[in-house]
GUTOR-491015 format. One record per residue (C-alpha): x, y, z; residue in one letter; residue number from 1. Coordinates in steps of 0.2 Angstrom, whole numbers, plus 5000, padded with zeros to 4 digits. Layout:
<recs>
((X; Y; Z); 'A'; NUM)
...
</recs>
This chain:
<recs>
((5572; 5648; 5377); 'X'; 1)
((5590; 5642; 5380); 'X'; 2)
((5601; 5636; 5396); 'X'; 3)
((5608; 5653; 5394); 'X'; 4)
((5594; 5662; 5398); 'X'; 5)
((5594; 5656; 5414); 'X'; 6)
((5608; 5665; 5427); 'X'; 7)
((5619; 5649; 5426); 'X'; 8)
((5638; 5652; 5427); 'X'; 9)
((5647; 5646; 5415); 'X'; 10)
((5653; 5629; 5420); 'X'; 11)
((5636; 5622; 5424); 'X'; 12)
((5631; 5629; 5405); 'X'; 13)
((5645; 5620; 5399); 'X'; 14)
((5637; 5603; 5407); 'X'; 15)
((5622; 5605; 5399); 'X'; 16)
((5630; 5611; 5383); 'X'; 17)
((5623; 5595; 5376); 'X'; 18)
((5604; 5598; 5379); 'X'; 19)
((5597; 5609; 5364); 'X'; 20)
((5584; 5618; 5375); 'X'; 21)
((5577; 5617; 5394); 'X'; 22)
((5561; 5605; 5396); 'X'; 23)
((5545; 5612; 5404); 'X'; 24)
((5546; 5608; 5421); 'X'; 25)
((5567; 5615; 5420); 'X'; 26)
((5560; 5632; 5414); 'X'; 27)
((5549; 5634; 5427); 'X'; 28)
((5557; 5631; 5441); 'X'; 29)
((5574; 5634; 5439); 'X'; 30)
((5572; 5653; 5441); 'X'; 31)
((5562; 5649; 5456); 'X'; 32)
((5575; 5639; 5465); 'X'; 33)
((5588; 5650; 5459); 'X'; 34)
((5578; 5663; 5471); 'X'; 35)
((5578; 5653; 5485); 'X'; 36)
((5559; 5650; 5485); 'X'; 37)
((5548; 5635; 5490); 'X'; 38)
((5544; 5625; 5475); 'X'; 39)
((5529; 5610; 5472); 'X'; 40)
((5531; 5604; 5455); 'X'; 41)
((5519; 5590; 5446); 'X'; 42)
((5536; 5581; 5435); 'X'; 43)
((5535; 5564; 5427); 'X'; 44)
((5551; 5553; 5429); 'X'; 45)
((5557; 5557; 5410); 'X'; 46)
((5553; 5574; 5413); 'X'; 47)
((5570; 5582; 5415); 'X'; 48)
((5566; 5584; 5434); 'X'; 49)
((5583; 5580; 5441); 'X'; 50)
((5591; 5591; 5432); 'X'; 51)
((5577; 5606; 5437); 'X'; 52)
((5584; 5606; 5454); 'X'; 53)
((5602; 5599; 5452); 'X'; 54)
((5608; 5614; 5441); 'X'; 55)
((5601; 5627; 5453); 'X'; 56)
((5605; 5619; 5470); 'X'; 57)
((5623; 5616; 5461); 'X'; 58)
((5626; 5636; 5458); 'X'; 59)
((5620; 5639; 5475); 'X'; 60)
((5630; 5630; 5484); 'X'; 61)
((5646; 5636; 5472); 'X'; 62)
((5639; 5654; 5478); 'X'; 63)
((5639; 5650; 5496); 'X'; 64)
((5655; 5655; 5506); 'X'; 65)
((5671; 5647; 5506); 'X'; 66)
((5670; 5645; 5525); 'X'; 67)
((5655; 5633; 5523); 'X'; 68)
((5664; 5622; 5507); 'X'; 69)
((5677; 5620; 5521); 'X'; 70)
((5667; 5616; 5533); 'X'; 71)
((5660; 5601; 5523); 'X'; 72)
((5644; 5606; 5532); 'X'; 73)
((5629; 5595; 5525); 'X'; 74)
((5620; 5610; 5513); 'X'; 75)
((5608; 5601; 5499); 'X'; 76)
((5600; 5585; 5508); 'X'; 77)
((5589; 5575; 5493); 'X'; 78)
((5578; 5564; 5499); 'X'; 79)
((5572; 5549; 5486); 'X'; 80)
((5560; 5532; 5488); 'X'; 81)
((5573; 5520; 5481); 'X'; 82)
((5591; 5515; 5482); 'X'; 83)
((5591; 5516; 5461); 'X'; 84)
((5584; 5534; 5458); 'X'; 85)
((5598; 5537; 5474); 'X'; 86)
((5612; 5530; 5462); 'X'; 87)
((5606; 5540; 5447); 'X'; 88)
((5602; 5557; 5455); 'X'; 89)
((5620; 5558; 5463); 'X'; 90)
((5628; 5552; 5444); 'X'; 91)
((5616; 5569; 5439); 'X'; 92)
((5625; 5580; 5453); 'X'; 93)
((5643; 5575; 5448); 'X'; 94)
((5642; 5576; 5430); 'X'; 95)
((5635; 5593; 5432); 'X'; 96)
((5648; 5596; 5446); 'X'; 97)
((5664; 5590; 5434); 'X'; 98)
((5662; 5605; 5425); 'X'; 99)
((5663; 5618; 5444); 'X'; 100)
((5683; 5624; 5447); 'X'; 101)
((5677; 5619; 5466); 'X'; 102)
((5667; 5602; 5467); 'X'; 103)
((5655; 5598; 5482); 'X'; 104)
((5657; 5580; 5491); 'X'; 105)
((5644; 5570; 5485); 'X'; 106)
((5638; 5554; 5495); 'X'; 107)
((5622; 5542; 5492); 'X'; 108)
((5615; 5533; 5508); 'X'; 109)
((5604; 5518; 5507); 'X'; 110)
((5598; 5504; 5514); 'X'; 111)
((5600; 5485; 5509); 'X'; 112)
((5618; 5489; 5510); 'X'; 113)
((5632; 5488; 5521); 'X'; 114)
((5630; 5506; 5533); 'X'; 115)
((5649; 5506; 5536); 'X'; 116)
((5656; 5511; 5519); 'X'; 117)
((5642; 5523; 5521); 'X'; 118)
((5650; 5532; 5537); 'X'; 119)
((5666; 5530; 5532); 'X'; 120)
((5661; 5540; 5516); 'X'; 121)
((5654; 5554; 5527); 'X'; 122)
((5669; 5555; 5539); 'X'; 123)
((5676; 5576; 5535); 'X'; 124)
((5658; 5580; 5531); 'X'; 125)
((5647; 5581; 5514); 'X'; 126)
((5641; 5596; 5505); 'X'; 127)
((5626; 5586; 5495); 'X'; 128)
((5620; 5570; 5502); 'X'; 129)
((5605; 5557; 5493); 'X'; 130)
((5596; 5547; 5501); 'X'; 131)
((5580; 5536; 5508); 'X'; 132)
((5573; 5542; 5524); 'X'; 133)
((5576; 5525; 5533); 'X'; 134)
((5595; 5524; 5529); 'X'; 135)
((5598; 5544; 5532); 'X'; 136)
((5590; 5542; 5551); 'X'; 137)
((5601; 5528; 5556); 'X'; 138)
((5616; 5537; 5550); 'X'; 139)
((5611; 5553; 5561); 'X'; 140)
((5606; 5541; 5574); 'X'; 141)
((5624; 5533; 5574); 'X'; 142)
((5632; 5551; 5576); 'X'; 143)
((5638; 5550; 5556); 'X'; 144)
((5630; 5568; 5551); 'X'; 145)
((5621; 5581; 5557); 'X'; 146)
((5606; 5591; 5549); 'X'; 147)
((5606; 5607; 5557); 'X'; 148)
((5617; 5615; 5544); 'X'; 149)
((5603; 5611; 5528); 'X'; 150)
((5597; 5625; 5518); 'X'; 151)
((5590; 5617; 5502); 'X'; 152)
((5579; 5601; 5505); 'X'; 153)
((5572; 5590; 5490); 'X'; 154)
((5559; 5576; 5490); 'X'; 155)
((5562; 5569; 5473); 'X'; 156)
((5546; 5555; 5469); 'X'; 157)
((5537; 5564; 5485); 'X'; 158)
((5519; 5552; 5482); 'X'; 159)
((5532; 5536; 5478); 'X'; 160)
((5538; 5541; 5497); 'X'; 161)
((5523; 5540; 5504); 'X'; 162)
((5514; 5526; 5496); 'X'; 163)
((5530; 5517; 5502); 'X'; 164)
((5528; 5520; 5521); 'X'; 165)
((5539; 5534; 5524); 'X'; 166)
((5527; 5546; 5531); 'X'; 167)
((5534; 5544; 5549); 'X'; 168)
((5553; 5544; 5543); 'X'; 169)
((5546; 5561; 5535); 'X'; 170)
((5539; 5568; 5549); 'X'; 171)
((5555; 5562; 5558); 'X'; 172)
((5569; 5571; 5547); 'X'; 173)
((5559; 5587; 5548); 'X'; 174)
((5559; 5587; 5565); 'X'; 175)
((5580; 5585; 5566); 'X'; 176)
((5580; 5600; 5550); 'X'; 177)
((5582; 5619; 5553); 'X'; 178)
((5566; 5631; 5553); 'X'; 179)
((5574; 5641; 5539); 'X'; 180)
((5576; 5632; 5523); 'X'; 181)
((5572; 5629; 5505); 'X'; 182)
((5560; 5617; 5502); 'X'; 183)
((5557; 5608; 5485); 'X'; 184)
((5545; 5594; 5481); 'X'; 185)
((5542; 5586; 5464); 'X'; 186)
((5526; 5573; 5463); 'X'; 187)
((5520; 5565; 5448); 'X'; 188)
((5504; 5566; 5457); 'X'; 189)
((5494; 5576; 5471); 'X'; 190)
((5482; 5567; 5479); 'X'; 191)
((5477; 5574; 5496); 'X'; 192)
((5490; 5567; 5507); 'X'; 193)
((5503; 5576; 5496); 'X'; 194)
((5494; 5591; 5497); 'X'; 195)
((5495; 5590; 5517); 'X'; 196)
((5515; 5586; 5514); 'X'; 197)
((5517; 5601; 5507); 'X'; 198)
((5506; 5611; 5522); 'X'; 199)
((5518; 5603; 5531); 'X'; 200)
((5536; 5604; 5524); 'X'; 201)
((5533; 5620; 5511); 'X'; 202)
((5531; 5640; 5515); 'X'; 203)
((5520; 5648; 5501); 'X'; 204)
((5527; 5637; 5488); 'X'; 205)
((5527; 5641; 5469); 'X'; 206)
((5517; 5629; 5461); 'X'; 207)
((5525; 5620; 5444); 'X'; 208)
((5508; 5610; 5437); 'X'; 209)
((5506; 5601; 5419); 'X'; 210)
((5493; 5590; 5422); 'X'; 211)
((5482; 5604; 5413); 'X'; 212)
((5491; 5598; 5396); 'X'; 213)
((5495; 5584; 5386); 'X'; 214)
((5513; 5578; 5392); 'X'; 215)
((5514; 5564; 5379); 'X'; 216)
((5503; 5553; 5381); 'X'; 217)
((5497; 5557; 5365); 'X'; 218)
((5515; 5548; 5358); 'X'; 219)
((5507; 5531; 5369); 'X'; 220)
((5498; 5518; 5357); 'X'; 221)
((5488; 5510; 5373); 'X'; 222)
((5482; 5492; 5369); 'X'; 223)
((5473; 5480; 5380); 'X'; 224)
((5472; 5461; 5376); 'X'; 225)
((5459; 5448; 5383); 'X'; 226)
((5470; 5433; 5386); 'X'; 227)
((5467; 5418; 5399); 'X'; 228)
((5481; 5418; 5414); 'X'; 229)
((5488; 5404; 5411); 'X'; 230)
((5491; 5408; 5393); 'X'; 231)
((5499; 5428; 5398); 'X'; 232)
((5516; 5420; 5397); 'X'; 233)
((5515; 5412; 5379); 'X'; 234)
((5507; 5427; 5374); 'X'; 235)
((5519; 5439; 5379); 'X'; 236)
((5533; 5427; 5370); 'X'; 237)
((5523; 5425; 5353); 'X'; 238)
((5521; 5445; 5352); 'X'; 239)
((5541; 5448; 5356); 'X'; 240)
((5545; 5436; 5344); 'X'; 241)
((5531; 5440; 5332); 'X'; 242)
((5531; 5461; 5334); 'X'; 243)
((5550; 5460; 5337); 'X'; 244)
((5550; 5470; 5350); 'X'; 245)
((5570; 5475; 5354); 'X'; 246)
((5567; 5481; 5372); 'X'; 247)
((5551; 5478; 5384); 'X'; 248)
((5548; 5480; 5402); 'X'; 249)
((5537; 5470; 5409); 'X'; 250)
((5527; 5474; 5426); 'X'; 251)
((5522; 5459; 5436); 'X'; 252)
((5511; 5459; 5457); 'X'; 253)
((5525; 5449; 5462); 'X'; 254)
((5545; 5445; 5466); 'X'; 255)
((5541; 5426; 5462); 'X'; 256)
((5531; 5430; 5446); 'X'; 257)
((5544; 5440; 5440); 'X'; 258)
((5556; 5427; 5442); 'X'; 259)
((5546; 5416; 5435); 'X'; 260)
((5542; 5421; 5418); 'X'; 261)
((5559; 5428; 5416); 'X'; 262)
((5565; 5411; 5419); 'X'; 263)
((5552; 5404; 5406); 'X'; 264)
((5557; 5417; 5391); 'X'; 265)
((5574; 5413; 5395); 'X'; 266)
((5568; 5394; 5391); 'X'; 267)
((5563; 5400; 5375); 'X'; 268)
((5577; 5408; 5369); 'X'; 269)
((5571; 5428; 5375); 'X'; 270)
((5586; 5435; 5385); 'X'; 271)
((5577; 5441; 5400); 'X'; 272)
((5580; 5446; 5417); 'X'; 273)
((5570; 5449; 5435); 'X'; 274)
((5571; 5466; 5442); 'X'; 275)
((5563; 5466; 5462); 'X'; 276)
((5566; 5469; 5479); 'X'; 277)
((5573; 5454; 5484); 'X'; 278)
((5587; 5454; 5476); 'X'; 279)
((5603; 5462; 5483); 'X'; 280)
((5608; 5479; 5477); 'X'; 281)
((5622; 5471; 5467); 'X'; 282)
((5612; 5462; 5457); 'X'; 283)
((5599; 5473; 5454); 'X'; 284)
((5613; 5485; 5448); 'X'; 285)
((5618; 5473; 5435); 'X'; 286)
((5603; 5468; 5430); 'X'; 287)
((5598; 5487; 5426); 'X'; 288)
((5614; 5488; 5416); 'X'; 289)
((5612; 5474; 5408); 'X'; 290)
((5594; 5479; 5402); 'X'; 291)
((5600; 5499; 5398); 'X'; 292)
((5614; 5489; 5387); 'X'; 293)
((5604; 5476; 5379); 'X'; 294)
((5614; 5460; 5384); 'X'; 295)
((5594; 5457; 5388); 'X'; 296)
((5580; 5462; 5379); 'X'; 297)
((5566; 5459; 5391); 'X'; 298)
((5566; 5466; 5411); 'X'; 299)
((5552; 5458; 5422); 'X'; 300)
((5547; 5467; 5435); 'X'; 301)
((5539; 5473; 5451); 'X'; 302)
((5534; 5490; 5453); 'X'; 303)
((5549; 5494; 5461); 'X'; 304)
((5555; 5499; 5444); 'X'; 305)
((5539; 5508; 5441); 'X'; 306)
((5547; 5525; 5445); 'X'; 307)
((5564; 5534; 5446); 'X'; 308)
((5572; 5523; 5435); 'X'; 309)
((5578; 5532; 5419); 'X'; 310)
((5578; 5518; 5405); 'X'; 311)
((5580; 5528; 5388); 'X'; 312)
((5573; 5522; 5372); 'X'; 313)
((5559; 5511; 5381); 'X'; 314)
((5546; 5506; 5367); 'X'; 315)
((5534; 5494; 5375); 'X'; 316)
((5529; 5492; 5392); 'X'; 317)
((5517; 5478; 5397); 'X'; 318)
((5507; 5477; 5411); 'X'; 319)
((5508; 5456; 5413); 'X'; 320)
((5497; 5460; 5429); 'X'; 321)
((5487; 5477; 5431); 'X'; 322)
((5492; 5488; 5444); 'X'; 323)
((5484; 5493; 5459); 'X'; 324)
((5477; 5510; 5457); 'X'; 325)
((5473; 5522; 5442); 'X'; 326)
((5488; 5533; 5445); 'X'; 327)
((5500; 5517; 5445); 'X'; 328)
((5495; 5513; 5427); 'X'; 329)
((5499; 5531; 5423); 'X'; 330)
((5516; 5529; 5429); 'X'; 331)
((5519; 5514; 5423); 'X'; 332)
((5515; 5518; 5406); 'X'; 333)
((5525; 5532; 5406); 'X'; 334)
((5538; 5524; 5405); 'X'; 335)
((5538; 5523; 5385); 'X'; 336)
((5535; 5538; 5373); 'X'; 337)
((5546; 5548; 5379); 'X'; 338)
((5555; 5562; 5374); 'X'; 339)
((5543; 5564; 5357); 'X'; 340)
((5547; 5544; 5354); 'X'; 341)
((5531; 5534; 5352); 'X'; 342)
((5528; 5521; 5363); 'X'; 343)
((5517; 5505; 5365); 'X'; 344)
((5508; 5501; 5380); 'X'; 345)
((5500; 5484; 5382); 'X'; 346)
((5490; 5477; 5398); 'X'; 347)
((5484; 5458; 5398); 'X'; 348)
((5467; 5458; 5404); 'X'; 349)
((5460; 5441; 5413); 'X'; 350)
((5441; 5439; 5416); 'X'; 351)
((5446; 5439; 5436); 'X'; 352)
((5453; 5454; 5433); 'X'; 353)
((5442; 5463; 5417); 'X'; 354)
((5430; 5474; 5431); 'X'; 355)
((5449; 5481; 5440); 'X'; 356)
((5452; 5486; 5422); 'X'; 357)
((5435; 5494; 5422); 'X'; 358)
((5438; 5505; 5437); 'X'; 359)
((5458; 5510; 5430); 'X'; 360)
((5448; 5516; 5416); 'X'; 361)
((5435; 5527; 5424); 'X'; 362)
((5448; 5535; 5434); 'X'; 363)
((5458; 5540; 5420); 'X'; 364)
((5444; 5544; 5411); 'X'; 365)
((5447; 5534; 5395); 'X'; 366)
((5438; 5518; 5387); 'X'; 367)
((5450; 5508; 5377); 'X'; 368)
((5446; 5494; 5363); 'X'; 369)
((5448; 5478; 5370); 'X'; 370)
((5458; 5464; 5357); 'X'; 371)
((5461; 5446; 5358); 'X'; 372)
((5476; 5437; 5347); 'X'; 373)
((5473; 5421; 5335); 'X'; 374)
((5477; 5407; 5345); 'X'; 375)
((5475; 5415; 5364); 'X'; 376)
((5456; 5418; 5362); 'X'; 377)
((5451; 5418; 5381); 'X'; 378)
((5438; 5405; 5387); 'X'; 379)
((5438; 5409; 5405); 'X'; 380)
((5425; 5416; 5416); 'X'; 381)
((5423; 5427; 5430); 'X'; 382)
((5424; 5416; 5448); 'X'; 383)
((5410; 5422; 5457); 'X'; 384)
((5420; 5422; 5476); 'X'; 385)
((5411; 5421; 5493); 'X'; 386)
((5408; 5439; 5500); 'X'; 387)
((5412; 5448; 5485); 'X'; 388)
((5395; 5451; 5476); 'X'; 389)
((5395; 5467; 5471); 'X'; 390)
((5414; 5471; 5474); 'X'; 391)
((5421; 5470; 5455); 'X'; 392)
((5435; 5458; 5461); 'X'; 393)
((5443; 5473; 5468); 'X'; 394)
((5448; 5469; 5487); 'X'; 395)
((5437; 5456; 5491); 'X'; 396)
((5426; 5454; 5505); 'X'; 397)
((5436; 5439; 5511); 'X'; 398)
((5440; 5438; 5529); 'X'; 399)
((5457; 5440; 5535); 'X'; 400)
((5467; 5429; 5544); 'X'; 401)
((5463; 5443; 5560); 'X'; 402)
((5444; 5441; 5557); 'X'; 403)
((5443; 5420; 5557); 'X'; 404)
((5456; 5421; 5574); 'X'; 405)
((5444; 5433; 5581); 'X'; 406)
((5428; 5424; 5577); 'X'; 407)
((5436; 5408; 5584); 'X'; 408)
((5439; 5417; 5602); 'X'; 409)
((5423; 5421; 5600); 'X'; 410)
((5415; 5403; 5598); 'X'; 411)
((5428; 5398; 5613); 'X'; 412)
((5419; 5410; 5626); 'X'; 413)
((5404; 5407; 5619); 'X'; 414)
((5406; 5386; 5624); 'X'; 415)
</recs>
């Protein structure tokens, strides 16, 4: 089924004139935006999401009246985890807006940033703002916007929202919004505190879900290598040099790991960059082109670039450390084989961290062939650590800094 199809004026299927044909999650829930309903869709990052609710929002807001264009009243208000998927959804909205005879005023809001160019940049009003939750309250807190004029609202990486601490922001914003609006929320997974998001913020949505079928993960060669840790770093150089890898992200636990063994690839002749939260938004801007452009071949980093970042042509990902949960694995796999492209995902397994892999493995439902490579062969064991009989090495036992400073008040009144 083509753009066509769909009742898209003219211009906006001029700006998507280059796609052959709509992807799944676009054909299901354009039509339903378009009608002004409530939408919950299940989208992957790759998925074509962005431009699912950008098209119809887009001819929405060129339908509305003149008097509110004039107004610059604050219409569409998109809501995103990060400052990166900010920077990318707003490029999506005013590539598809070029093509409009009459173009809506765009502006990104974001934190780790300077708040004044911000203000400035909203001064005459804004038909379509992006932003994070934490950045877009201290603008209405300072008087810069108002949003009792929204009618469409979009929580873009709704889960990634949430897992990072936005829940009260959330609760916040929806408070300040209008009663009568349209609702959209796209989540790569549901677990149940999205599920009582959308209780919350949706009215009888339509439900877009594709976890029922295969969305690629059958073009993902998954491969899982016993290695030592001190040994994961030489590895991952002898298999870019030896596979030839042209393009690899790496995921890492931590901002210093990532500089780390980018630093120690560079050491070896790799062009490799660090990609984390730490560094300013200037730098990880560069460091994102740099990597989309290939001046580097190797981005290490934390799993701040694990969603919303739209790398294309991504053919190995490698999980240097495991990630935390089942459902961050799926994501950051997904970053490769995409778009019918097979892809190569790779996960270094230590013996400390053998039995997490275990539990990744049981929640997706999978058992995958463990490997080792000539000359990495591992030779550690598991450390058996006090308290954590029993646990896997997943969160141990250990007391916390809160239970040893309680337990010496207690000795005190005890003496």
């Amino acid at each position: 089924m083509p753009f066509s199809s769909f009742a898209l004026t003219e211009p906006l299927l001029r700006a998507v004139s280059h796609y052959p044909e709509p992807t799944r999650v676009q054909l299901e829930s354009i039509p339903v935006i378009l009608a002004g309903g409530d939408l919950l869709a299940t989208a992957e990052t790759g998925s074509g999401k962005t431009m699912a609710f950008v098209l119809p929002l887009l001819q929405r807001w060129s339908s509305a009246s003149d008097k509110l264009k004039r107004n610059r009243q604050l219409n569409i208000l998109i809501l995103v985890p990060t400052r990166e998927l900010a920077a990318q959804v707003r490029t999506v909205v005013q590539e598809c807006a070029a093509y409009l005879d009459e173009r809506p005023k765009v502006v990104s809001a974001v934190g780790g940033v300077s708040i004044n160019p911000q203000m400035m940049a909203l001064r005459g009003g804004a038909d379509f703002i992006v932003a994070t939750p934490g950045r877009l309250l201290d603008l209405v807190e300072r008087n810069a916007l108002s949003l009792a004029g929204v009618s469409s609202l979009v929580l873009d990486e709704a889960d990634r929202l949430l897992d990072l601490g936005f829940s009260k922001e959330l609760n916040r914003i929806f408070d300040l919004l209008p009663e009568r609006r349209q609702n959209l929320l796209f989540s790569a997974t549901f677990p149940k505190k999205i599920e009582a998001l959308a209780l919350k913020s949706l009215y009888e949505p339509n439900r877009v879900r594709f976890d029922e079928e295969p969305q690629g993960t059958p073009d993902i060669k998954q491969q899982v290598i016993r290695v030592d840790t001190e040994k994961r770093t030489p590895l991952l150089r002898h298999l870019i040099e030896e596979e030839n890898w042209k393009r690899v992200l790496v995921f890492v636990a931590s901002q210093y790991t990532a500089d780390h063994v980018a630093l120690k690839l560079r050491r070896n002749g790799i062009r490799a960059g660090a990609f984390h939260g730490d560094l300013s938004q200037g730098a990880r801007r560069e460091a994102l082109e740099d990597f989309k452009n290939s001046h580097f071949k190797v981005m290490v980093a934390t799993d701040l670039a694990g969603r919303g970042l739209d790398i294309v042509e991504l053919p190995v990902v490698v999980n240097y450390d495991l990630p935390r949960s089942a459902d961050d694995y799926t994501h950051r796999i997904g970053r490769t084989g995409r778009a019918g492209g097979l892809g190569l995902a790779v996960s270094f397994v230590t013996a400390e961290s053998e039995s997490h892999f275990r539990l990744i493995e049981k929640r997706n439902a999978c058992r995958l062939t463990r490997e080792e490579i000539e000359g990495f062969e591992p030779t550690e064991t598991p450390r058996e650590r006090p308290g954590s009989a029993g646990t896997g090495g997943i969160k141990g036992r250990r007391k916390s800094k809160k239970d040893k400073l309680r337990e010496a008040e207690a000795r005190k009144l005890k003496e």
